[in-house]
C-alpha positions as CSV (number, residue, x, y, z in Angstrom):
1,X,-11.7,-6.0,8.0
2,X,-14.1,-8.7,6.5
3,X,-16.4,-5.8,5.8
4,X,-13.1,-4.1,3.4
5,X,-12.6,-7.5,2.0
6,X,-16.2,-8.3,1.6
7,X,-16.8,-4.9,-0.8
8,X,-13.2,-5.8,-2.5
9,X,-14.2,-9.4,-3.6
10,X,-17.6,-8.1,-4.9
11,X,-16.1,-5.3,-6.8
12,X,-13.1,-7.9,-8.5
13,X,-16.1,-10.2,-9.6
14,X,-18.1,-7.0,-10.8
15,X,-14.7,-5.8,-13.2
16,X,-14.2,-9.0,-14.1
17,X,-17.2,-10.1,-15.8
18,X,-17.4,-7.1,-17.6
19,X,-17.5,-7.6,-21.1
20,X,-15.9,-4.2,-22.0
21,X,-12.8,-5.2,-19.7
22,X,-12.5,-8.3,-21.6
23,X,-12.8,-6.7,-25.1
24,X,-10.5,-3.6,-24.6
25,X,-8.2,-6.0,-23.2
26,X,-8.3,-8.6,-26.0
27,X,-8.0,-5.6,-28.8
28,X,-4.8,-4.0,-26.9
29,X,-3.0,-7.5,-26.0
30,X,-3.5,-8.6,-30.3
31,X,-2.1,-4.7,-31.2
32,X,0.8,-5.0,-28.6
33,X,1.5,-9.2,-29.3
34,X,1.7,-8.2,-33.3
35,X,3.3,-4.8,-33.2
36,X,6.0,-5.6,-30.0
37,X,6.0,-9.6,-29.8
38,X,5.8,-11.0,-32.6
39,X,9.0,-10.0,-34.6
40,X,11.1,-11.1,-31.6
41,X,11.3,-14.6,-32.3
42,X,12.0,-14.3,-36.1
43,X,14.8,-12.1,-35.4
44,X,16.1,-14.7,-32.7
45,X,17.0,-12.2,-30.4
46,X,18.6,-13.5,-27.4
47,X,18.9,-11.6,-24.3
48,X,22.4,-12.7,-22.8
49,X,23.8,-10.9,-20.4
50,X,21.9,-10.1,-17.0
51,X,22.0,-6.2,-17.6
52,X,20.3,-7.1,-21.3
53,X,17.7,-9.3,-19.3
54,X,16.5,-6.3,-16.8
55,X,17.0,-3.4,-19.5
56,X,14.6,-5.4,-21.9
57,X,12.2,-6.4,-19.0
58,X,11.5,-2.7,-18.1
59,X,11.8,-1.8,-21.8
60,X,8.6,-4.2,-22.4
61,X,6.8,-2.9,-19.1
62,X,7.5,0.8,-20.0
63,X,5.8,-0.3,-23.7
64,X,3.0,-1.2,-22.5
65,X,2.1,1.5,-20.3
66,X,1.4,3.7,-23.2
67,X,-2.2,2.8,-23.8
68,X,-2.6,0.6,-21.2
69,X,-3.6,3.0,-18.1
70,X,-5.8,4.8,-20.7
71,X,-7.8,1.6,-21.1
72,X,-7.9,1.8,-17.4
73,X,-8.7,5.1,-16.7
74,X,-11.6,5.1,-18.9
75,X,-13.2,1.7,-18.2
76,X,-12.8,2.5,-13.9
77,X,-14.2,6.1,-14.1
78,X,-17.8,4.5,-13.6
79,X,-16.9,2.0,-10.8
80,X,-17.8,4.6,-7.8
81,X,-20.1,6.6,-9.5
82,X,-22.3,3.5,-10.6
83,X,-23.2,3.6,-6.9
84,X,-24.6,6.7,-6.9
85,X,-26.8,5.9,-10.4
86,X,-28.3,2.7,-9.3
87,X,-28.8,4.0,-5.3
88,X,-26.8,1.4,-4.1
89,X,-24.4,3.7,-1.7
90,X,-27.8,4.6,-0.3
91,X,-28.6,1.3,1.1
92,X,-24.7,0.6,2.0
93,X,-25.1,3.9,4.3
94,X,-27.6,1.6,6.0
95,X,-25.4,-1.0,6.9
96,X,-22.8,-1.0,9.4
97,X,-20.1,-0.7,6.5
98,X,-17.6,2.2,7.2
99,X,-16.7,4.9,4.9
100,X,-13.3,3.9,4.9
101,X,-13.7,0.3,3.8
102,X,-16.1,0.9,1.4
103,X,-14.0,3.2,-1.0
104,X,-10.8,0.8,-0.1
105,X,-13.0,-2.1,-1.1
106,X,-14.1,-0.6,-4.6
107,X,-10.2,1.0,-4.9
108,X,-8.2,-2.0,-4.6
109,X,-11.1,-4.4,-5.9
110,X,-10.9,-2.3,-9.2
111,X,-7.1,-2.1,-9.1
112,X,-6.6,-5.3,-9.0
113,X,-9.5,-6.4,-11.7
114,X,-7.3,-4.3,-14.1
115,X,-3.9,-6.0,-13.1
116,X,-4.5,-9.1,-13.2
117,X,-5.4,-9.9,-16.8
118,X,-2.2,-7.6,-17.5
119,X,-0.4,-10.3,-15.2
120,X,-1.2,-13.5,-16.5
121,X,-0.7,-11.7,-20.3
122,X,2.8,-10.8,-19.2
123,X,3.6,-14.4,-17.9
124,X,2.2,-16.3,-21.0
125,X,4.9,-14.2,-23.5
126,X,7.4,-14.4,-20.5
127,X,7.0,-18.1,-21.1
128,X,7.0,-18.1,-24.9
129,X,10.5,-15.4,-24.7
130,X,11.8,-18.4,-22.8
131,X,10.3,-21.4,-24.8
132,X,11.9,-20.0,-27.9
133,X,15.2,-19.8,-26.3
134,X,15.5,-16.0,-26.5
135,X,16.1,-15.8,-23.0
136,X,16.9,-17.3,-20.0
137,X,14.7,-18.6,-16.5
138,X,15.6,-15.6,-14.9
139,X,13.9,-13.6,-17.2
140,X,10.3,-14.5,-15.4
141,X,12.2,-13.1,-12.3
142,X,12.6,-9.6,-14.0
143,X,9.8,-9.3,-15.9
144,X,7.8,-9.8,-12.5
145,X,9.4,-6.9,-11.1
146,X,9.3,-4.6,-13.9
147,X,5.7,-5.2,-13.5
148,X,5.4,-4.2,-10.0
149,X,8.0,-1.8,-10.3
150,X,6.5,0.5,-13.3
151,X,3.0,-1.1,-14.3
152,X,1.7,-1.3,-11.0
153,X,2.4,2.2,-9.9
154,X,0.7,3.8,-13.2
155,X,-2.2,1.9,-13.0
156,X,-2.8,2.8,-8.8
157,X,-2.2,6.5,-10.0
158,X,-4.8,5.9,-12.7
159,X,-7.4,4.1,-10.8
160,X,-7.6,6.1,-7.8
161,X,-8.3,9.4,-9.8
162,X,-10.7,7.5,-11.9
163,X,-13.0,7.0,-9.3
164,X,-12.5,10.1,-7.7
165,X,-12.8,12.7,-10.6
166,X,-16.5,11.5,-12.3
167,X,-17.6,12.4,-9.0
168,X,-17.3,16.2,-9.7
169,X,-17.3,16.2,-13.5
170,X,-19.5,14.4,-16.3
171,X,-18.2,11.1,-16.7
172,X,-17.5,11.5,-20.6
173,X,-15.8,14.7,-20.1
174,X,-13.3,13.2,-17.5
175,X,-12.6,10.3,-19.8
176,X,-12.0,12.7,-22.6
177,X,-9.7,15.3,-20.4
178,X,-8.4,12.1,-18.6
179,X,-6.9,10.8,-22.3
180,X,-6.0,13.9,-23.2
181,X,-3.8,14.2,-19.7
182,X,-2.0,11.1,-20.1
183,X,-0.3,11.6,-23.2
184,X,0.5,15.6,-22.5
185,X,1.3,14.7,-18.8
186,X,3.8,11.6,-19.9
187,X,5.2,11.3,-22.9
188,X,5.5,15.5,-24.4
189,X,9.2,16.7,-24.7
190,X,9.3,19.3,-22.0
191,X,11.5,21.0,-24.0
192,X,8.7,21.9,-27.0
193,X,5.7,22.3,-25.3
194,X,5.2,22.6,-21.1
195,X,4.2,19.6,-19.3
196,X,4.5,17.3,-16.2
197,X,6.4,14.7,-18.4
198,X,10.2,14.7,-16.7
199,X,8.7,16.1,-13.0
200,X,8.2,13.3,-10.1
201,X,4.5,13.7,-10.9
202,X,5.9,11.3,-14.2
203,X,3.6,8.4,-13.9
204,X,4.8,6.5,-17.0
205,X,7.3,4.5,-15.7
206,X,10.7,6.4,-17.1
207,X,12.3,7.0,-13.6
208,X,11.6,3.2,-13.0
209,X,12.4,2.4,-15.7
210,X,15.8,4.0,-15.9
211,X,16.8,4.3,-12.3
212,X,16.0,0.4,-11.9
213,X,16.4,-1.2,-15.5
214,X,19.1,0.6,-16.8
215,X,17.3,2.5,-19.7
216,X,17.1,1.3,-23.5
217,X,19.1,-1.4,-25.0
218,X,23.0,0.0,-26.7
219,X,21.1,3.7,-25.8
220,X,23.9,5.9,-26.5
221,X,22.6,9.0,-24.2
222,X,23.3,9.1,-20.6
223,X,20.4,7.7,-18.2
224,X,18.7,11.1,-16.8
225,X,17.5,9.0,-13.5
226,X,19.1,7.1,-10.5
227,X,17.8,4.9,-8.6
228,X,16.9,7.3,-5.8
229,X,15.0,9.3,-8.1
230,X,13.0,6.8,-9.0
231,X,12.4,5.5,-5.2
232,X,11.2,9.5,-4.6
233,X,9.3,9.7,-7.9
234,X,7.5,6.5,-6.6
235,X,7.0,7.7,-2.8
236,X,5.5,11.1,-4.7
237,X,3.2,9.0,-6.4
238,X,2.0,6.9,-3.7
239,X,1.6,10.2,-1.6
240,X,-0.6,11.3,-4.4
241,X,-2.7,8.3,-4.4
242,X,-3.0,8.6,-0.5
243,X,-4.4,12.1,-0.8
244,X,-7.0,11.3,-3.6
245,X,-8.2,9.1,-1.2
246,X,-8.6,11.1,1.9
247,X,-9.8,14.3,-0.6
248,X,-12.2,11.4,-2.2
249,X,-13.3,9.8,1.5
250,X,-13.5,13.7,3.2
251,X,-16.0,14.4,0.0
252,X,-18.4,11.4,0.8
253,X,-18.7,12.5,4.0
254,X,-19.8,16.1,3.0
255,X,-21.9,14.7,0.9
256,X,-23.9,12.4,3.3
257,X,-24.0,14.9,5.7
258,X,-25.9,16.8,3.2
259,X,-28.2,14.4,2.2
């Protein structure tokens, strides 16, 4: 176990003192503060009921997933496969570290590298939403679990096939194709054109969004998800995860067999 927490730590403090992280961050918090945030205020919006509070909390979370995981995906496709380039994962085979805890270690010390600037973002204009008087205390509360509840599951999904794919295809095509996925796979109108968006392999956030959060603001159409749909469409993703990481694990071990 301190071996697993040993290759997490080192991998958080590797993400984070990237200064690509940093920048792509930076660029996407100023487009999403002007474009989503800032008008708020001067329209003195004030959120004032408590099914107002958690439909505009999931509302923001389901915003910002839209280029958010892409930023992800692209910046954590390198993570594992830097190993491999530099002939670390060589000298780890060396050392008494286990298979197991070394892709756990780089999984979660990459996921959480990624959420946690996203966290403290979402705090600091929780705390302006509520300085201004635009909504109440409890709004921290919701916002907090709109984050776990539709953020966090995207950007798991995301990460875990990030370091997974490079490994079998050229890093810059998997970006490219990985791009290209997240927009056709999430946010396409099934209806024109065929795509995953409106399955439970929907990693956007909608079924969260909806089954938990109640949908858009004074949206007129009927909510297409429950909340039990969005508990399976969660368990679906988290089974997905699960099996990228066995597939990703059973992979490493063929390949050091072979080496």
């Amino acid at each position: 176990m301190s071996r697993f927490f040993g290759v997490l730590r080192h991998e958080f403090n590797m993400s984070m003192r990237r200064p690509g992280l940093w920048i792509a961050y930076g660029l996407l918090f100023i487009f999403y503060s002007v474009t989503v945030m800032y008008p708020v205020p001067d329209e003195k919006v004030t959120i004032l009921t408590d099914k107002q509070i958690w439909q505009y909390a999931g509302q923001m979370a389901f915003t910002f997933n839209l280029f958010l995981p892409v930023m992800v995906g692209i910046l954590s496709a390198d993570r594992l496969l830097r190993d491999f380039r530099v002939s670390v994962r060589e000298l780890q085979e060396s050392t008494p570290l286990h298979l197991v805890e070394y892709t756990l270690g780089k999984y979660f010390g990459v996921l959480l590298a990624s959420l946690t600037p996203v966290l403290i973002w979402l705090w600091l204009i929780t705390g302006l939403f509520i300085a201004f008087g635009n909504a109440p205390i409890e709004f921290f509360f919701t916002m907090t679990l709109a984050f776990l509840a539709i953020m966090v599951p995207a950007f798991a999904f995301v990460t875990a096939f990030s370091l997974a794919c490079p490994l079998i295809m050229p890093l810059r095509v998997y970006q490219i194709l990985f791009t290209g996925y997240w927009f056709w796979g999430n946010y396409i109108n099934p209806e024109f054109f065929p795509t995953l968006n409106g399955t439970l392999l929907t990693v956007s956030g909608m079924y969260a969004y909806q089954g938990f959060f109640g949908g858009f603001i004074n949206a007129v159409d009927p909510l297409q998800y429950s909340a039990a749909d969005a508990t399976l469409n969660l368990i679906v993703l988290a089974l997905c995860i699960v099996a990228v990481m066995v597939v990703l694990n059973m992979y490493l071990q063929w390949q050091s067999r072979r080496a």
